[in-house]
PyMOL Python script that loads the backbone (N, CA, C, O; Angstrom):
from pymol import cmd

cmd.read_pdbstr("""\
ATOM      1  N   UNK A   1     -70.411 -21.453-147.441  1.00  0.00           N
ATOM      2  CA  UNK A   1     -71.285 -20.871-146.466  1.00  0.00           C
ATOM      3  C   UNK A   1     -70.470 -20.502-145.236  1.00  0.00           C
ATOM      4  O   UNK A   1     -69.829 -21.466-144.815  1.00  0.00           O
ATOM      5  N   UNK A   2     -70.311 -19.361-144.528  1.00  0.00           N
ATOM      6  CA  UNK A   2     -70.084 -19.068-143.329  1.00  0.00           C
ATOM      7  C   UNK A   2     -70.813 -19.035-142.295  1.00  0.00           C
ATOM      8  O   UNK A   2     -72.041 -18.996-142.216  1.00  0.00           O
ATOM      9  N   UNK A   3     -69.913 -19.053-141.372  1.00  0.00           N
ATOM     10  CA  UNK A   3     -70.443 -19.513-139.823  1.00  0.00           C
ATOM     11  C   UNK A   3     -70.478 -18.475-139.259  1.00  0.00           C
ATOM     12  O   UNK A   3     -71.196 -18.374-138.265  1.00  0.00           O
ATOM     13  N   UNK A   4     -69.849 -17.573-139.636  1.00  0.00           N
ATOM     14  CA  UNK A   4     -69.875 -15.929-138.788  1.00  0.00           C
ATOM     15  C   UNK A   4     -71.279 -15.555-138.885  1.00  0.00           C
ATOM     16  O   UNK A   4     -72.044 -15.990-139.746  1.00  0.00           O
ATOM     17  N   UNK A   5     -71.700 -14.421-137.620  1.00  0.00           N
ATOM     18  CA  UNK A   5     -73.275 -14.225-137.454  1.00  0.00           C
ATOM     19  C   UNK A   5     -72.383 -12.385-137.383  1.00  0.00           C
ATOM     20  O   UNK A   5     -71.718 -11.838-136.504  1.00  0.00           O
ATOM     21  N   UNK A   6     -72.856 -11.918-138.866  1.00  0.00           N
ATOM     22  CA  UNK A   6     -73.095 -10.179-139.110  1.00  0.00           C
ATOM     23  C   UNK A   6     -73.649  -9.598-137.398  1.00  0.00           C
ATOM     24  O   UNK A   6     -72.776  -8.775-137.125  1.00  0.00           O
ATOM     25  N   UNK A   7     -74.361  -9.629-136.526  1.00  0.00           N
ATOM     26  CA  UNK A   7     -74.965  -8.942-135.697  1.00  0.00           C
ATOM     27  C   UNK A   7     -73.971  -9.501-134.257  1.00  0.00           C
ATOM     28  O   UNK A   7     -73.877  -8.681-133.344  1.00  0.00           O
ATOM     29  N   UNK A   8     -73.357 -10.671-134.104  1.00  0.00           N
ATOM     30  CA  UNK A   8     -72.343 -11.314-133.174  1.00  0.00           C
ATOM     31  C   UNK A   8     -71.477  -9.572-132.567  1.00  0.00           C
ATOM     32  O   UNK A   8     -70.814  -8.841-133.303  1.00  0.00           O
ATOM     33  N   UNK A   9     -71.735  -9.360-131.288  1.00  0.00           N
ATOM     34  CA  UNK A   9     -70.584  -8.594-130.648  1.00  0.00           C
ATOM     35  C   UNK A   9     -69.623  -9.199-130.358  1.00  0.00           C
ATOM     36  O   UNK A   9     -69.656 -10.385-130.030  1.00  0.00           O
ATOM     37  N   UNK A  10     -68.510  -8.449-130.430  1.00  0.00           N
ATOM     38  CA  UNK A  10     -66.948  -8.863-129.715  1.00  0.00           C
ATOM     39  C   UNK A  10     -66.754  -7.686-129.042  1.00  0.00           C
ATOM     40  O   UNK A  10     -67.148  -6.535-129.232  1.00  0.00           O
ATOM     41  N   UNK A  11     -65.656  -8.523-127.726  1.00  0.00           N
ATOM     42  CA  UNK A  11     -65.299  -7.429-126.662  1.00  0.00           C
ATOM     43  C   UNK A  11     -64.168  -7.044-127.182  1.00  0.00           C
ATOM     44  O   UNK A  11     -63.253  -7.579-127.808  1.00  0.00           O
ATOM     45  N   UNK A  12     -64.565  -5.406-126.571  1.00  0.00           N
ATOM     46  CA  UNK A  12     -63.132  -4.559-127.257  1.00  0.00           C
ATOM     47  C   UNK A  12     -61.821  -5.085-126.994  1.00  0.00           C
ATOM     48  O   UNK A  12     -61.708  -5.595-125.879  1.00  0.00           O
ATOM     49  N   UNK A  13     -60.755  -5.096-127.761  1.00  0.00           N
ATOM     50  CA  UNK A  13     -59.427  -5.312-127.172  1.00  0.00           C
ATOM     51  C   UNK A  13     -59.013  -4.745-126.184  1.00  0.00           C
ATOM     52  O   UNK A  13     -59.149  -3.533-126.016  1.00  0.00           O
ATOM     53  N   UNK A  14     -58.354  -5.639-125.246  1.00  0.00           N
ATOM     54  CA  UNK A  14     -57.744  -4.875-123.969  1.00  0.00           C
ATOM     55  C   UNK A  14     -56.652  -3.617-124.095  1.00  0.00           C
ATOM     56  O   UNK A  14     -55.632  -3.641-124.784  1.00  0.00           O
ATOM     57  N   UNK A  15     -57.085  -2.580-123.311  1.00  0.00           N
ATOM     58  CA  UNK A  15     -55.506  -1.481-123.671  1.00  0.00           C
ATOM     59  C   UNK A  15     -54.401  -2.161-122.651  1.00  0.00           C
ATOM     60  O   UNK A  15     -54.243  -2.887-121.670  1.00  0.00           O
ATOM     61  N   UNK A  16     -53.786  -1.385-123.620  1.00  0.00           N
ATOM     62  CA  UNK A  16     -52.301  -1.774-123.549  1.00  0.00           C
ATOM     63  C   UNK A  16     -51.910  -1.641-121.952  1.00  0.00           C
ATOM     64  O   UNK A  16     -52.420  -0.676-121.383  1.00  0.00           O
ATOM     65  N   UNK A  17     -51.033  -2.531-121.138  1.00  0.00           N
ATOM     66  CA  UNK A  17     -50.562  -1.904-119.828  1.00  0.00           C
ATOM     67  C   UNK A  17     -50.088  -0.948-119.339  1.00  0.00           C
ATOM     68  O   UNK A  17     -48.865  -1.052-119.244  1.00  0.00           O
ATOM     69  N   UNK A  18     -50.684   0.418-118.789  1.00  0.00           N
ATOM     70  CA  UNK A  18     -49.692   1.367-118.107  1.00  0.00           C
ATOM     71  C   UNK A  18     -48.746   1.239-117.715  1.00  0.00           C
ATOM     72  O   UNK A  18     -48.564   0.268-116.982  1.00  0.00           O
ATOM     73  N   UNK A  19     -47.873   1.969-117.942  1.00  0.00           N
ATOM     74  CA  UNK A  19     -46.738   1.813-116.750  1.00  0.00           C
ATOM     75  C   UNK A  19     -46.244   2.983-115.817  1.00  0.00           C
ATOM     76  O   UNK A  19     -45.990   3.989-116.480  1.00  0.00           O
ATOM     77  N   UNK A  20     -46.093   3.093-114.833  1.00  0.00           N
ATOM     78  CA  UNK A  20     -46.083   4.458-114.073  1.00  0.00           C
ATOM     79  C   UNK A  20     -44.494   4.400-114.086  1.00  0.00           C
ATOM     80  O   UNK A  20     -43.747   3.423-114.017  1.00  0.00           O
ATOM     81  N   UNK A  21     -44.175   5.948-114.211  1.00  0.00           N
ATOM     82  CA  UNK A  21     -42.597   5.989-113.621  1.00  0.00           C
ATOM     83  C   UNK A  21     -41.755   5.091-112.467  1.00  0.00           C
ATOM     84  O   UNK A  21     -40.538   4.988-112.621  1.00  0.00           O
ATOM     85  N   UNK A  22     -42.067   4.778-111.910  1.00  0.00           N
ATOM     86  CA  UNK A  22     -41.773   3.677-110.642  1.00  0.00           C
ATOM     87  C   UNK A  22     -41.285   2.536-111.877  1.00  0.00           C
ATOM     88  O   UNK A  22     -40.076   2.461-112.099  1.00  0.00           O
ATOM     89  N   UNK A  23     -42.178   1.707-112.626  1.00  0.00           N
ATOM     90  CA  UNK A  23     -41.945   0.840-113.256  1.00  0.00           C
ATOM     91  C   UNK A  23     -40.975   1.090-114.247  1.00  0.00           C
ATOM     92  O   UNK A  23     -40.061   0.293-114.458  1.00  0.00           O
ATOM     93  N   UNK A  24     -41.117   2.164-114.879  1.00  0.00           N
ATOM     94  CA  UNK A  24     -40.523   2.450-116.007  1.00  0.00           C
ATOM     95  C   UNK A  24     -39.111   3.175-115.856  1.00  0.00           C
ATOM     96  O   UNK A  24     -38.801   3.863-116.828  1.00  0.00           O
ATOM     97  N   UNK A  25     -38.377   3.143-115.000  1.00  0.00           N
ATOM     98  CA  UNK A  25     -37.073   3.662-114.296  1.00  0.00           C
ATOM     99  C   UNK A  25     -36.280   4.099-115.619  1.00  0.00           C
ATOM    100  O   UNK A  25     -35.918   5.180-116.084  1.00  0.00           O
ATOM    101  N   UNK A  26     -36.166   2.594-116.058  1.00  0.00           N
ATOM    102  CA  UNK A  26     -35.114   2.951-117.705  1.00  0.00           C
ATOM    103  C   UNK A  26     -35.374   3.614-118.680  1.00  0.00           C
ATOM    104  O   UNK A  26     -34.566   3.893-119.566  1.00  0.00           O
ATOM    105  N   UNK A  27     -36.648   3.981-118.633  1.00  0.00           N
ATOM    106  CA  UNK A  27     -37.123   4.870-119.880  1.00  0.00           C
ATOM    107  C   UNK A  27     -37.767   4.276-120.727  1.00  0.00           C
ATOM    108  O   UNK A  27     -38.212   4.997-121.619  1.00  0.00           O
ATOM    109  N   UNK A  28     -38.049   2.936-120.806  1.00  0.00           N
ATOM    110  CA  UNK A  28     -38.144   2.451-121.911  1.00  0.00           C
ATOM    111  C   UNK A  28     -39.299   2.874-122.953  1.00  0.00           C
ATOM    112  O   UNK A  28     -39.140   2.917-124.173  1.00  0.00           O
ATOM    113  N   UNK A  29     -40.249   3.118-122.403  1.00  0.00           N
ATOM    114  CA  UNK A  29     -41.649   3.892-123.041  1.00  0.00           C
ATOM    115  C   UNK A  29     -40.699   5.060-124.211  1.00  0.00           C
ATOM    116  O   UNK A  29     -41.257   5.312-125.280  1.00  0.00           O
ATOM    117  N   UNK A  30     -39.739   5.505-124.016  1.00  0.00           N
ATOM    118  CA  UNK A  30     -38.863   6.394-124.822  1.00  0.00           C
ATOM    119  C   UNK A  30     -38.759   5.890-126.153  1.00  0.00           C
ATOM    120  O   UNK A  30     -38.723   6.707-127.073  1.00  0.00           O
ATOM    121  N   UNK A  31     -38.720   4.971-126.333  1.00  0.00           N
ATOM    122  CA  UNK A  31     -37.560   4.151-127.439  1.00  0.00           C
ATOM    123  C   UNK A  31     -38.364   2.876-127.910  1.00  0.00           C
ATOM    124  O   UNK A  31     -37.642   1.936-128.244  1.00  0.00           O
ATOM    125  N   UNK A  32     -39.616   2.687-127.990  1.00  0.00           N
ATOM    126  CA  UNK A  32     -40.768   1.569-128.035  1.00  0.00           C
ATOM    127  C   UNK A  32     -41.058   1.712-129.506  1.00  0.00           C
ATOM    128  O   UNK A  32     -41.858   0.929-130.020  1.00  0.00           O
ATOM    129  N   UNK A  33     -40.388   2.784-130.332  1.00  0.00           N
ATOM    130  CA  UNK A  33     -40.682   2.874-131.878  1.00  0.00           C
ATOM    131  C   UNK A  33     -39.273   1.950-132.394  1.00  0.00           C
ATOM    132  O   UNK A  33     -39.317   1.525-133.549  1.00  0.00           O
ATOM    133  N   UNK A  34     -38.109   1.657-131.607  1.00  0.00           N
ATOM    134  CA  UNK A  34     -37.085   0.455-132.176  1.00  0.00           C
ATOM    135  C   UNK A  34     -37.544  -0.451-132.422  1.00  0.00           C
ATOM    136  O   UNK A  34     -36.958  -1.048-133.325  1.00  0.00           O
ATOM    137  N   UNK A  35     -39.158  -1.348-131.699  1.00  0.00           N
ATOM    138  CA  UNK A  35     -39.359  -2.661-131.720  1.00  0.00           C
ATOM    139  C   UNK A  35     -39.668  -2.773-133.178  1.00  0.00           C
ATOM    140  O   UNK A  35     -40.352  -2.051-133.903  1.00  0.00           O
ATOM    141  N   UNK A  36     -39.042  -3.777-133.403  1.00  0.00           N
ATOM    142  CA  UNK A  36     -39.136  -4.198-135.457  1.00  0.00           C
ATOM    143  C   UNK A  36     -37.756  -4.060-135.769  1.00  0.00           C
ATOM    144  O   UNK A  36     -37.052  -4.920-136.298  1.00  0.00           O
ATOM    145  N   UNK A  37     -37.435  -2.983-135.427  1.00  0.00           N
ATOM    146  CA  UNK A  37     -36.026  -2.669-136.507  1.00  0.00           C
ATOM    147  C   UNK A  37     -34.974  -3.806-136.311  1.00  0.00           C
ATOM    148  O   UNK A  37     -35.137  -4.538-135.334  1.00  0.00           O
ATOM    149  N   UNK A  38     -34.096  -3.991-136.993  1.00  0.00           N
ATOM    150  CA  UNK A  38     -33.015  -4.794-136.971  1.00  0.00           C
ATOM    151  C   UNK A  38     -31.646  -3.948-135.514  1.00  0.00           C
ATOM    152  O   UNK A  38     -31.236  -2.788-135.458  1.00  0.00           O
ATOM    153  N   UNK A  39     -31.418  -4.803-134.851  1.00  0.00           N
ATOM    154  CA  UNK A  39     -30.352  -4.686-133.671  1.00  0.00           C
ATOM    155  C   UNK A  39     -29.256  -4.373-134.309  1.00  0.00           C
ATOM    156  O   UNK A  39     -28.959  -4.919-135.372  1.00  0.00           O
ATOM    157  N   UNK A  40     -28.439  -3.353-133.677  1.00  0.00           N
ATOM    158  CA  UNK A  40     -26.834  -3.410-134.166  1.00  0.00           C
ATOM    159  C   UNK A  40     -26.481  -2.587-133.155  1.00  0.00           C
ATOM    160  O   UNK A  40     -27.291  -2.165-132.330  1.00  0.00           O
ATOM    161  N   UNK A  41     -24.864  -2.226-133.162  1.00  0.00           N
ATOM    162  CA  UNK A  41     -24.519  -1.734-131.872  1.00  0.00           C
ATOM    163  C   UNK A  41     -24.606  -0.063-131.842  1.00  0.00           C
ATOM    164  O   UNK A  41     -24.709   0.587-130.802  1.00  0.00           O
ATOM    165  N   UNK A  42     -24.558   0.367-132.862  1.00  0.00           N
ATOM    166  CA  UNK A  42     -24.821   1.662-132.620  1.00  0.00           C
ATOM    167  C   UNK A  42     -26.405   1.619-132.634  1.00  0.00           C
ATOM    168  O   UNK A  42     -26.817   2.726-132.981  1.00  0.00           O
ATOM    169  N   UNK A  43     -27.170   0.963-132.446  1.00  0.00           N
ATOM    170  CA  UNK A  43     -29.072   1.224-131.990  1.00  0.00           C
ATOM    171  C   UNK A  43     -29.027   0.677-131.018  1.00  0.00           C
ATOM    172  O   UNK A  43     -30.115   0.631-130.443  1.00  0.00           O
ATOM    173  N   UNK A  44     -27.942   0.040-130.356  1.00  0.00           N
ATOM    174  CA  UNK A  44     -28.075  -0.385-129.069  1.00  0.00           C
ATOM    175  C   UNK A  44     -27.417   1.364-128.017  1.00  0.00           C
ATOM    176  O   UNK A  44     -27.694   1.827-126.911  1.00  0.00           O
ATOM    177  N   UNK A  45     -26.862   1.625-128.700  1.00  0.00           N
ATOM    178  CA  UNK A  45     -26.737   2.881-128.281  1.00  0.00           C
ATOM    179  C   UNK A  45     -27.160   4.152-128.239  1.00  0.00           C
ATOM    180  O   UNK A  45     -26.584   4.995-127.552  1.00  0.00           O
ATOM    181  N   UNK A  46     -28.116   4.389-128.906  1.00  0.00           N
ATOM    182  CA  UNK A  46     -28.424   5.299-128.825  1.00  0.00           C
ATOM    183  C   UNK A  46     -30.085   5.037-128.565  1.00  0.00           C
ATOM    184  O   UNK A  46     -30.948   5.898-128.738  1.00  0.00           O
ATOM    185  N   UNK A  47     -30.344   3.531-128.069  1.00  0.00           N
ATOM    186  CA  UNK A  47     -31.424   3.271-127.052  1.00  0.00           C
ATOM    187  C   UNK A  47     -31.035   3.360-125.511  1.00  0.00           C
ATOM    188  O   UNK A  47     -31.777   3.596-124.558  1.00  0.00           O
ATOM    189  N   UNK A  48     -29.945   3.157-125.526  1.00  0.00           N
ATOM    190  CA  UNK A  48     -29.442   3.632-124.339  1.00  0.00           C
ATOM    191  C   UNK A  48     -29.400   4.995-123.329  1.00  0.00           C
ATOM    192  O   UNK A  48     -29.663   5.270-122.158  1.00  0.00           O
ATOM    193  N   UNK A  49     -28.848   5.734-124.675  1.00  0.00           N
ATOM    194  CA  UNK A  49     -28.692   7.071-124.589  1.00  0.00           C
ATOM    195  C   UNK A  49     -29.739   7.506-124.538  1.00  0.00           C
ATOM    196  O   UNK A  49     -29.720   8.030-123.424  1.00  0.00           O
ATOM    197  N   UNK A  50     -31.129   7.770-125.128  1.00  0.00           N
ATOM    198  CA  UNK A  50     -32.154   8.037-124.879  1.00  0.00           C
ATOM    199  C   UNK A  50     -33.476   7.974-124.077  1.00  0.00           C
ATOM    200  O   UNK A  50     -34.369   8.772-123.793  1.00  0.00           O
ATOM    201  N   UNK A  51     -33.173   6.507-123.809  1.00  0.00           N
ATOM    202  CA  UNK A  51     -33.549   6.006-123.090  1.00  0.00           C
ATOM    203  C   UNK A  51     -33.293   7.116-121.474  1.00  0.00           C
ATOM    204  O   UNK A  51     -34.253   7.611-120.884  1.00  0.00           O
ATOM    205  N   UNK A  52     -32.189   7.259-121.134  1.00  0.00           N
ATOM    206  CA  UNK A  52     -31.725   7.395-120.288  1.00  0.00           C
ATOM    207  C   UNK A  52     -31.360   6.216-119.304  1.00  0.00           C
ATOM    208  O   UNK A  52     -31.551   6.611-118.154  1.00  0.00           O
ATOM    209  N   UNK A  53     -30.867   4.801-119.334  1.00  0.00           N
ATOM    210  CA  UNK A  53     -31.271   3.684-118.788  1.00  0.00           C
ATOM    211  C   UNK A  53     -29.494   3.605-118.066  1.00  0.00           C
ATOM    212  O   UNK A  53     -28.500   3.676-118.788  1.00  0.00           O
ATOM    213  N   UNK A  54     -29.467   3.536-117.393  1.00  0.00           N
ATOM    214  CA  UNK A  54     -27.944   3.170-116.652  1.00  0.00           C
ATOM    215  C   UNK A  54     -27.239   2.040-117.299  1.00  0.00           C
ATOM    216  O   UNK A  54     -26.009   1.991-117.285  1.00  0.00           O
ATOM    217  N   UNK A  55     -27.870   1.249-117.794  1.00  0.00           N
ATOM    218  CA  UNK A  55     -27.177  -0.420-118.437  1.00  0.00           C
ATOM    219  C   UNK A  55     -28.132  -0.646-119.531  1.00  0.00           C
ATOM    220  O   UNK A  55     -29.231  -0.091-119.554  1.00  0.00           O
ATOM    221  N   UNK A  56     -27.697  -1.506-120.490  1.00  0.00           N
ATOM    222  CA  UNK A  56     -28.007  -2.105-121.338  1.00  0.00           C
ATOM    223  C   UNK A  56     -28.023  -3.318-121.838  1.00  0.00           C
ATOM    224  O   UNK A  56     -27.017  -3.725-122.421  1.00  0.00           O
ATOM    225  N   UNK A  57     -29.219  -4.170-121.703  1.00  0.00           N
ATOM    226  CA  UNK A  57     -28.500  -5.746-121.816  1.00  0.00           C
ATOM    227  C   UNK A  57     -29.439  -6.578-122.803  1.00  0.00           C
ATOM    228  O   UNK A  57     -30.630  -6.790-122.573  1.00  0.00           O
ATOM    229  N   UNK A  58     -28.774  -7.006-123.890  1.00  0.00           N
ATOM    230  CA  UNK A  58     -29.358  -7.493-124.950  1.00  0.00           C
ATOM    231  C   UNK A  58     -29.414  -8.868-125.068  1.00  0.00           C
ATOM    232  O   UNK A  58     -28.471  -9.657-125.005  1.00  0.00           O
ATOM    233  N   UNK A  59     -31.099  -9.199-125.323  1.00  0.00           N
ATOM    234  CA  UNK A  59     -31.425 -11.051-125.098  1.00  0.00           C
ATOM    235  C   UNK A  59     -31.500 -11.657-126.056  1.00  0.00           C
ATOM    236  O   UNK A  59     -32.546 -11.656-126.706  1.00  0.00           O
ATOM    237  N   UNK A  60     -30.525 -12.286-126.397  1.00  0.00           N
ATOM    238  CA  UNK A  60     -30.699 -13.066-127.416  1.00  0.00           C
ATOM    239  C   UNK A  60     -31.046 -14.832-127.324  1.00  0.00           C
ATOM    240  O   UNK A  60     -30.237 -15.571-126.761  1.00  0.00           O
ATOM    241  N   UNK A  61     -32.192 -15.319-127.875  1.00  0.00           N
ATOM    242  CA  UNK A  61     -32.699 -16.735-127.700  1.00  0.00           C
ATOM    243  C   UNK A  61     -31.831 -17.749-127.472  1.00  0.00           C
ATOM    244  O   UNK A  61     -30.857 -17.924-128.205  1.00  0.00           O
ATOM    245  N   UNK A  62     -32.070 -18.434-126.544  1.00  0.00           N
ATOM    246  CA  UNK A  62     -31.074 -19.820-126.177  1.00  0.00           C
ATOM    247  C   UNK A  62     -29.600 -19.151-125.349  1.00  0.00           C
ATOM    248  O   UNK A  62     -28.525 -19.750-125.370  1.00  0.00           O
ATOM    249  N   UNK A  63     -29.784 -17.972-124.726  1.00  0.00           N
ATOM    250  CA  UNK A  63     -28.844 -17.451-124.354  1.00  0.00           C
ATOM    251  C   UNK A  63     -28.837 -17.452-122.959  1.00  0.00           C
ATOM    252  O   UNK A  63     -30.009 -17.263-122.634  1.00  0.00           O
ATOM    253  N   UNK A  64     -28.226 -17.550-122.075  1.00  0.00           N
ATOM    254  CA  UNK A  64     -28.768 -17.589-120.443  1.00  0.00           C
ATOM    255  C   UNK A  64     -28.226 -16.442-119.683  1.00  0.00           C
ATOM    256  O   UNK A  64     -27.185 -15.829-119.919  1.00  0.00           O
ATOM    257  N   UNK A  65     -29.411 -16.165-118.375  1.00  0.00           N
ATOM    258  CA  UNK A  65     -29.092 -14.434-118.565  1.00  0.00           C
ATOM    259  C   UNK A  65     -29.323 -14.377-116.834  1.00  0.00           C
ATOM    260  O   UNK A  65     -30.400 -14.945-116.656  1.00  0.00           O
ATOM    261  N   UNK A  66     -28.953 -14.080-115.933  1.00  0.00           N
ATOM    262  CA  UNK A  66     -28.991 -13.599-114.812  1.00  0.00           C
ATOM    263  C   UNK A  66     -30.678 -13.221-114.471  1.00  0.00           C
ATOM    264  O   UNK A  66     -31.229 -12.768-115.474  1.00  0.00           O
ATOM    265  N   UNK A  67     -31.693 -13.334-113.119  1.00  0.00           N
ATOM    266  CA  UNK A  67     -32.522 -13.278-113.222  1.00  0.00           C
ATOM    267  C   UNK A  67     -32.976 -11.881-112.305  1.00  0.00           C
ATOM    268  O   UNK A  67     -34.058 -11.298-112.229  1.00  0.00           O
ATOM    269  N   UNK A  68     -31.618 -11.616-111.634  1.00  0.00           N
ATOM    270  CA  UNK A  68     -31.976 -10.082-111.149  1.00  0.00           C
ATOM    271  C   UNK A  68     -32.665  -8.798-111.611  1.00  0.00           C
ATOM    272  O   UNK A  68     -32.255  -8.284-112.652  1.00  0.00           O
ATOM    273  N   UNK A  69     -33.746  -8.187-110.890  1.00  0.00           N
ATOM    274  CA  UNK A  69     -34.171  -7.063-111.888  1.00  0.00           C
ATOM    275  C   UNK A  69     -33.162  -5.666-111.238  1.00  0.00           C
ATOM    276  O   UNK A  69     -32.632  -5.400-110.160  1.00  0.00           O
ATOM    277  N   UNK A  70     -33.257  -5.123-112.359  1.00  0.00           N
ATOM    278  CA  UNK A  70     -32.882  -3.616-112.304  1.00  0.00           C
ATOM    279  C   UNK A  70     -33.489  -2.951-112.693  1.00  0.00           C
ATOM    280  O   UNK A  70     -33.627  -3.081-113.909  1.00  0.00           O
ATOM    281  N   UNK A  71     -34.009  -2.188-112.262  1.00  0.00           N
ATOM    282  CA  UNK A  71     -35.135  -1.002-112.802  1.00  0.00           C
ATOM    283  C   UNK A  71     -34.634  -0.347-113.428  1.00  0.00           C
ATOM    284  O   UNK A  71     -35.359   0.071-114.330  1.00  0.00           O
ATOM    285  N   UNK A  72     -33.100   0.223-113.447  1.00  0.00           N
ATOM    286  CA  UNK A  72     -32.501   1.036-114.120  1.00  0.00           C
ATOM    287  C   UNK A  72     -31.374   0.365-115.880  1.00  0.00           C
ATOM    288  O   UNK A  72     -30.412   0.752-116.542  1.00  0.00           O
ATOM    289  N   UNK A  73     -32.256  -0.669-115.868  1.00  0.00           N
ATOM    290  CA  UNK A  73     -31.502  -1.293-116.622  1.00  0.00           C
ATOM    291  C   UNK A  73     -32.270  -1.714-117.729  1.00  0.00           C
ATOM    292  O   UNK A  73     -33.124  -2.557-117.457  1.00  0.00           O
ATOM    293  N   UNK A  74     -32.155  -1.172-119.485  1.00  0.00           N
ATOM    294  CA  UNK A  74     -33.049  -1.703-120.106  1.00  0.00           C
ATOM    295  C   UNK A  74     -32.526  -2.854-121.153  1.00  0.00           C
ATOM    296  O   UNK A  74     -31.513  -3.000-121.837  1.00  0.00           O
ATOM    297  N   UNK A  75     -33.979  -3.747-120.883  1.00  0.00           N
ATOM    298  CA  UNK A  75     -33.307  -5.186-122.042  1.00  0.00           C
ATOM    299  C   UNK A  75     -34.226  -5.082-123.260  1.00  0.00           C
ATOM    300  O   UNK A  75     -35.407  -4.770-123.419  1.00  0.00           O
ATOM    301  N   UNK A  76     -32.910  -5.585-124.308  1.00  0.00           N
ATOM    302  CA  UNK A  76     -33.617  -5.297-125.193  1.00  0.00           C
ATOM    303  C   UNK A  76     -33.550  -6.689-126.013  1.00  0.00           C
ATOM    304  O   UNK A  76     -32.501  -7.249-126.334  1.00  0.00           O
ATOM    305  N   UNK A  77     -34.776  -7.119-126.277  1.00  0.00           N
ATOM    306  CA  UNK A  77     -35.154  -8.955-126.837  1.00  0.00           C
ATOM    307  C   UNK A  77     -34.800  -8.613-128.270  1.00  0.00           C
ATOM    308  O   UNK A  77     -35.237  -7.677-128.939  1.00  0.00           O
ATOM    309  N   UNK A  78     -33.969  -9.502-128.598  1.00  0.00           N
ATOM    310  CA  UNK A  78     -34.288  -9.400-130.357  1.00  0.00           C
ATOM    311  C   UNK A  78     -34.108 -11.209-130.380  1.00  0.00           C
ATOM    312  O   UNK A  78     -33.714 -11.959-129.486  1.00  0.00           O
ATOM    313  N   UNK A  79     -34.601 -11.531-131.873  1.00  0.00           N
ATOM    314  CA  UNK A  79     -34.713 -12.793-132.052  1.00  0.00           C
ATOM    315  C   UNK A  79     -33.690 -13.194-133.231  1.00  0.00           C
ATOM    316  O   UNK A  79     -32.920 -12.392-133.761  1.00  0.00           O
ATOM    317  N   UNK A  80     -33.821 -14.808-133.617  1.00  0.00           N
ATOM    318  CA  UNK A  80     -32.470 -14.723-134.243  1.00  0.00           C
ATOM    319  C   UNK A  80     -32.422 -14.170-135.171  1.00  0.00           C
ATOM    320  O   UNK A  80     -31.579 -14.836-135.773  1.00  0.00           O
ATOM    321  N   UNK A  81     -32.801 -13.105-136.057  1.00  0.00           N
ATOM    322  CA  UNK A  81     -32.455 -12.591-136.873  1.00  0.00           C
ATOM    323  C   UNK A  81     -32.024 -11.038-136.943  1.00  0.00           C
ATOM    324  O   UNK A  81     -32.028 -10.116-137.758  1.00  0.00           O
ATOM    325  N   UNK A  82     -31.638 -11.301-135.560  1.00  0.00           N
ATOM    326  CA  UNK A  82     -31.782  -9.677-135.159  1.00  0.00           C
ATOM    327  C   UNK A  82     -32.302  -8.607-134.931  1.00  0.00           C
ATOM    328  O   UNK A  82     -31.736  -7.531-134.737  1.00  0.00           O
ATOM    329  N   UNK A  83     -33.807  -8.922-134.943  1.00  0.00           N
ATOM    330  CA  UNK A  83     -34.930  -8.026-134.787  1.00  0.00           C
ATOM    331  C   UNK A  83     -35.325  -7.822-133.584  1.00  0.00           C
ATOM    332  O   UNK A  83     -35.575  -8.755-132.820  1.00  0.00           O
ATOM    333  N   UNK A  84     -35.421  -6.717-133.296  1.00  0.00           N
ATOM    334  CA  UNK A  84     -35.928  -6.129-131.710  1.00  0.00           C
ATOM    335  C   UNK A  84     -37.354  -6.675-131.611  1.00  0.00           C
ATOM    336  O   UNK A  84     -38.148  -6.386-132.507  1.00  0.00           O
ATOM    337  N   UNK A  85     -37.763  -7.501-130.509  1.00  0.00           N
ATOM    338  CA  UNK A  85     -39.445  -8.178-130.290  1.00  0.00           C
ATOM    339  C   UNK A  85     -39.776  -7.333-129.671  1.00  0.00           C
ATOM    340  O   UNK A  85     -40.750  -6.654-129.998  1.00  0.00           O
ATOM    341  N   UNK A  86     -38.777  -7.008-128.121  1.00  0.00           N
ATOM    342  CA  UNK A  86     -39.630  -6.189-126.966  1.00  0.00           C
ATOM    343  C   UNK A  86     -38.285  -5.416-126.472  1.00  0.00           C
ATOM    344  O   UNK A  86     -37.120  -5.809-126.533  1.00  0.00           O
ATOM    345  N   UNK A  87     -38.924  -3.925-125.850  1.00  0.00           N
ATOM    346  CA  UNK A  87     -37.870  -3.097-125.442  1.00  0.00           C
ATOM    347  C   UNK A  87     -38.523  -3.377-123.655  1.00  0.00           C
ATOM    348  O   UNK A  87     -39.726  -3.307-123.400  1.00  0.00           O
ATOM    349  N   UNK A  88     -37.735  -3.604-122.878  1.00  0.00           N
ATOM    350  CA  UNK A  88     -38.515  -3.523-121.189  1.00  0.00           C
ATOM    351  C   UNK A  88     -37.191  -3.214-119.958  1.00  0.00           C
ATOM    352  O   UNK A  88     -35.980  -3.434-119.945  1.00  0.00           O
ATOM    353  N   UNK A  89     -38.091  -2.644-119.069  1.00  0.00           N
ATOM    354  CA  UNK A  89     -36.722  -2.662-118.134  1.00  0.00           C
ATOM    355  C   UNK A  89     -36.692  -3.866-117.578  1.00  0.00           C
ATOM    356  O   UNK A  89     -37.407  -4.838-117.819  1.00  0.00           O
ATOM    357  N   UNK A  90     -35.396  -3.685-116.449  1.00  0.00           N
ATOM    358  CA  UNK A  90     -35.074  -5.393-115.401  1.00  0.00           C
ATOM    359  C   UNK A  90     -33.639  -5.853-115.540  1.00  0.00           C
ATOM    360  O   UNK A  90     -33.260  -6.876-114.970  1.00  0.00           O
TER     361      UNK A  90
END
""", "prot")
cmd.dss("prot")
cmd.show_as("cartoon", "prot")
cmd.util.cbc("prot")
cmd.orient("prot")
C-alpha cells in the first residue's frame, strides 16, 4: 500500500541562479556542457580558451587552495576520478 496521495501538489523546482556578466567575468556559462566529462589537460584548455577566463585553476578534493576570488579566473572542481562536478569563476 502507498502513502503517496495522486491529487498532493508539489512546488515547482527552483530555476537555476542567474548570473549577470559582472558575476560571470570568466565566462564560465560558456563551457557548462564540460560538467560530467572526464578532466585532462588539453580540456583544461580549451575551457580556458573559450571560456575566455585569464587563469585557470583546477580543484581537486583534499587539496588546499588559496581563498582569494578572481572574477577573471575560472575553477574547475573535478572529483577523484577526474570528473568535472562544477565549472565557476573565483
Amino acid at each position: 500500500m502507498s502513502n503517496s496521495n495522486p491529487s498532493q501538489t508539489h512546488d515547482p523546482a527552483p530555476k537555476p541562479p542567474e548570473v549577470s556578466e559582472g558575476e560571470d567575468a570568466c565566462g564560465a556559462r560558456y563551457v557548462q556542457d564540460r560538467v560530467g566529462r572526464r578532466y585532462d589537460e588539453a580540456l583544461g584548455e580549451s575551457i580556458q580558451r573559450e571560456s575566455g577566463a585569464a587563469t585557470l585553476r583546477v580543484i581537486r578534493p583534499g587539496h588546499a587552495y588559496t581563498m582569494e576570488f578572481r572574477g577573471d579566473r575560472i575553477n574547475v572542481h573535478i572529483d577523484d576520478s577526474d570528473t568535472i562536478t562544477d565549472i565557476g569563476c573565483g
